[in-house]
PLY file of the C-alpha trace (Angstrom):
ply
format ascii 1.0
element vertex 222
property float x
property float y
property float z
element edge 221
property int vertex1
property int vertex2
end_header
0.00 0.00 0.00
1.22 3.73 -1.02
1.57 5.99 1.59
0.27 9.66 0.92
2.78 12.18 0.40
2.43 13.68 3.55
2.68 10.33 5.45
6.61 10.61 4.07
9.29 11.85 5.74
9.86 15.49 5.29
12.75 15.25 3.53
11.75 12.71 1.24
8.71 15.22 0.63
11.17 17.62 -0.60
12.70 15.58 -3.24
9.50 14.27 -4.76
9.04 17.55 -6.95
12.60 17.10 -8.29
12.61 13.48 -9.16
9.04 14.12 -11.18
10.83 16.50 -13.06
14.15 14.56 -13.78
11.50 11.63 -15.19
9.39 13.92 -17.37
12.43 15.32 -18.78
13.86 11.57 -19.49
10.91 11.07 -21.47
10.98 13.99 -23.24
14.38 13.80 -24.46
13.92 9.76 -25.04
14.12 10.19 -28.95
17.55 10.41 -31.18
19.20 13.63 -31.63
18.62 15.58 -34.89
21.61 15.85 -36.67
23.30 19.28 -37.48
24.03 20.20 -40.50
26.51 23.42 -41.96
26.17 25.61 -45.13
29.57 25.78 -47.10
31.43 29.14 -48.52
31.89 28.58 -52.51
35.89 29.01 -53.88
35.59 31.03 -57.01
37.84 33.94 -59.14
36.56 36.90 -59.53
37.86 40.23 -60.73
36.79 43.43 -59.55
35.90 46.19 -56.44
39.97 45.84 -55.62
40.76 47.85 -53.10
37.51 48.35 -50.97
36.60 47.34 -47.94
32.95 45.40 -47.02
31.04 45.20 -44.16
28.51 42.53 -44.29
25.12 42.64 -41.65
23.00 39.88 -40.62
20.02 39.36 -42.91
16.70 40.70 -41.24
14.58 37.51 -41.22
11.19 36.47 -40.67
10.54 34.61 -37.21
10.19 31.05 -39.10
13.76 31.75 -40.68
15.27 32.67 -37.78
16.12 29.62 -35.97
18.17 26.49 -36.79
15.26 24.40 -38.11
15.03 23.19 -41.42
11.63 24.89 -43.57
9.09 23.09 -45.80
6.88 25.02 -47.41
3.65 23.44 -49.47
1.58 24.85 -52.37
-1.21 26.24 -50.23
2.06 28.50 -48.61
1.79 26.09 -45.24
4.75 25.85 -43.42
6.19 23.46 -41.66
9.97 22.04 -39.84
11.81 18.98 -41.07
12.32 16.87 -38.13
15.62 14.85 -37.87
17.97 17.49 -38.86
18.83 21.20 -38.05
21.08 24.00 -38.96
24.73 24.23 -37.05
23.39 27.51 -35.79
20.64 30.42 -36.30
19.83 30.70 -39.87
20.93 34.42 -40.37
23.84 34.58 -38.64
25.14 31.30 -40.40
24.54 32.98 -43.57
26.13 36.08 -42.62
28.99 33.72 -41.70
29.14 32.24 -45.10
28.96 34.81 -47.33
31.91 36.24 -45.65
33.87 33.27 -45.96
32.90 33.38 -49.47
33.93 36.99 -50.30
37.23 35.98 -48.64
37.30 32.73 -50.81
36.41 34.39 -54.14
36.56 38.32 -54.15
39.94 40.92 -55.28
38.50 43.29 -51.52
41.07 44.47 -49.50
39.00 43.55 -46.93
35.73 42.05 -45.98
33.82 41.43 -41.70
30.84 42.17 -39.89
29.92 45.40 -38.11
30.67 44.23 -34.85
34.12 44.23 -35.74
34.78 47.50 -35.36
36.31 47.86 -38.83
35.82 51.13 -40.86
34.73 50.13 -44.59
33.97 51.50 -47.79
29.99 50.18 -48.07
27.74 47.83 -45.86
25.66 45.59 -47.65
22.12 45.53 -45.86
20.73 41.95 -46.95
16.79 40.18 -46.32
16.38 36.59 -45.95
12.77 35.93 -48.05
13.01 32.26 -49.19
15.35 29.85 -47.28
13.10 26.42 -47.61
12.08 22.98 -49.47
9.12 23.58 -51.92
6.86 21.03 -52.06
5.17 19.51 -53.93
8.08 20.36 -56.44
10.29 19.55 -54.16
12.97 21.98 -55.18
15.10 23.96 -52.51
14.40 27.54 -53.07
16.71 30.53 -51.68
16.24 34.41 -52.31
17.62 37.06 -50.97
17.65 41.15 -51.10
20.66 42.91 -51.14
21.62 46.73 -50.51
25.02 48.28 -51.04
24.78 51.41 -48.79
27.78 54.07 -48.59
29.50 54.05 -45.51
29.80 57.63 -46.35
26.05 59.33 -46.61
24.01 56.22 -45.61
22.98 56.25 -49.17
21.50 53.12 -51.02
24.38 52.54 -54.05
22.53 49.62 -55.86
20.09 46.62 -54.76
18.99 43.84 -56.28
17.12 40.27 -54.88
19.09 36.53 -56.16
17.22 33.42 -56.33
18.52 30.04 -56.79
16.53 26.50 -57.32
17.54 22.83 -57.19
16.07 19.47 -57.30
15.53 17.96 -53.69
16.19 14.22 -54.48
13.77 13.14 -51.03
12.51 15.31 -48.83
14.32 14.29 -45.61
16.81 16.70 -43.54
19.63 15.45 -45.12
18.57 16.15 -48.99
16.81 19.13 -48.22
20.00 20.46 -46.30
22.47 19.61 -49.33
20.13 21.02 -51.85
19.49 24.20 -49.91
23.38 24.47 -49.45
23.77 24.39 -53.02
21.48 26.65 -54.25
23.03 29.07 -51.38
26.16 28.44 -52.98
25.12 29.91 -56.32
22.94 32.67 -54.74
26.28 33.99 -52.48
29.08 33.75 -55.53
26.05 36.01 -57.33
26.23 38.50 -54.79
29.89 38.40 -54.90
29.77 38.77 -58.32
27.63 41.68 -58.17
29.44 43.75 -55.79
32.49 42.84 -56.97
31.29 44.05 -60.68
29.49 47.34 -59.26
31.05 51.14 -59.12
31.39 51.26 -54.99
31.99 54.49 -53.18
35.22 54.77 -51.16
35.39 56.48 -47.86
38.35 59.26 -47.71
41.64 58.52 -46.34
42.89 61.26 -43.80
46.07 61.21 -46.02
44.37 61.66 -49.35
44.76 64.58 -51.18
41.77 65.09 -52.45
40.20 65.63 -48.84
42.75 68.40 -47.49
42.50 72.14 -48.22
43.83 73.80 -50.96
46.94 75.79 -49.95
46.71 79.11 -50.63
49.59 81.08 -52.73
51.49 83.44 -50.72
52.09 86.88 -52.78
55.78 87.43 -53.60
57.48 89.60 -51.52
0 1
1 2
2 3
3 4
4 5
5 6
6 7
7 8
8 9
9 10
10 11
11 12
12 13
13 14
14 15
15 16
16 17
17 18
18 19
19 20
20 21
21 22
22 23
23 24
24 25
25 26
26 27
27 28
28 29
29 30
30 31
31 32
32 33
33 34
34 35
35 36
36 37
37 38
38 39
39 40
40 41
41 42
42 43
43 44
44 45
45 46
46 47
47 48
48 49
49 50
50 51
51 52
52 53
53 54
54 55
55 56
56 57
57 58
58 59
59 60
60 61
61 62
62 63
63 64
64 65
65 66
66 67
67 68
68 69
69 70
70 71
71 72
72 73
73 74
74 75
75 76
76 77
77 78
78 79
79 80
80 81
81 82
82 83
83 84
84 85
85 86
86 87
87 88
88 89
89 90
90 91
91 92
92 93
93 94
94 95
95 96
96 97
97 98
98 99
99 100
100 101
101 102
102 103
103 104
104 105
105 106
106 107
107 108
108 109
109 110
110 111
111 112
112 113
113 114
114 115
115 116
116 117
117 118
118 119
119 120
120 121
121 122
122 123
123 124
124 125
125 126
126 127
127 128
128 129
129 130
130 131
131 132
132 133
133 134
134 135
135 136
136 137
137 138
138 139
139 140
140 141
141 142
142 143
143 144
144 145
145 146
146 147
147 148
148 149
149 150
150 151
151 152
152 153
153 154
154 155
155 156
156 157
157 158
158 159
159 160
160 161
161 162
162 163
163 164
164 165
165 166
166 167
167 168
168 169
169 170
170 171
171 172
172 173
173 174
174 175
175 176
176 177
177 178
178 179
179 180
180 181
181 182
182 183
183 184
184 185
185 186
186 187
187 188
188 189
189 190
190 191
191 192
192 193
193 194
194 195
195 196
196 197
197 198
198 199
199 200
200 201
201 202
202 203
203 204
204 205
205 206
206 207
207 208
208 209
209 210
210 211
211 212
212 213
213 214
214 215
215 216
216 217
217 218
218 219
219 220
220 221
């Protein structure tokens, strides 16, 4: 026969609360892990923008891309997360991560970090995350995102422009959807690069430059 709880021992009555919560959180955390998955930085050449230096933000994100879960998307525009797999961190700041690494990998800049660096650069580019997800029932992994080039110098917009990329999910589990949807990243971020690198970009003054210090005036002969 059970005895009520407060037939027990006080300090058995202090423990019951804890053990109830170490066996609901057993239960809860019974199934296998999902596994993690990373987004790769392209290796390209190209020419161009030598010379200027890049700060790149985080992409602004809606709430369902800003996490580590994997998107599915249907026709009617229902959404949904892939179970068994997840991204190796927060959606937007991997990206951010990436497309660094890939300016590194593939651009001619003299130099290329985030804001919270501290660097001083030429332009920022101001970027939206719209389309990060499997498609179904096309099954195709669909990224777009917006990009702004904004001077460093007036805060003004230089040039914009949103890239998409598509390709073929082979099955719709976490670990085709996540090599598809690094792919067509891949292709979207060596666009941007591509882009920039191609585009007239407004460079900040040097203190040393010339063209920034007074004239001198002429002194009248004596």
């Amino acid at each position: 026969m059970s005895l009520p709880p407060t037939a027990l021992p006080r300090p058995l009555r202090r423990l019951m609360p804890v053990v109830l919560l170490a066996a609901l959180a057993g239960a809860c955390s019974s199934g296998p892990a999902p596994a993690t998955y990373d987004l790769s930085a392209p290796t390209s050449r190209i020419r161009g923008a030598a010379g200027v230096q890049v700060l790149v933000n985080e992409p602004a994100a809606l709430q369902t891309l800003s996490t580590q879960q994997i998107l599915v998307k249907d026709a009617s525009g229902s959404v949904s997360f892939m179970g068994g797999g997840q991204w190796a961190d927060n959606l937007p700041r991997l990206i951010q991560t990436r497309l660094i690494n890939t300016f590194e990998n593939a651009s001619q800049l003299r130099g290329v970090s985030r804001p919270s660096s501290g660097a001083v650069a030429d332009v920022q580019l101001v970027s939206e995350l719209r389309r990060f997800e499997v498609e179904t029932p096309t099954n195709e992994a669909v990224v777009e995102i917006s990009v702004k080039i904004v001077s460093e110098q007036n805060g003004r917009i230089v040039n914009g422009r949103i890239f998409r990329a598509r390709t073929p999910v082979a099955s719709v589990d976490a670990a085709n959807a996540a090599r598809a949807l690094d792919e067509a990243l891949s292709v979207v971020m060596l666009d941007i690069v591509r882009w920039v690198s191609g585009s007239s970009l407004p460079r900040r003054e040097e203190p040393g430059d010339i063209s920034s210090q007074a004239p001198v005036k002429e002194q009248a002969p004596t």
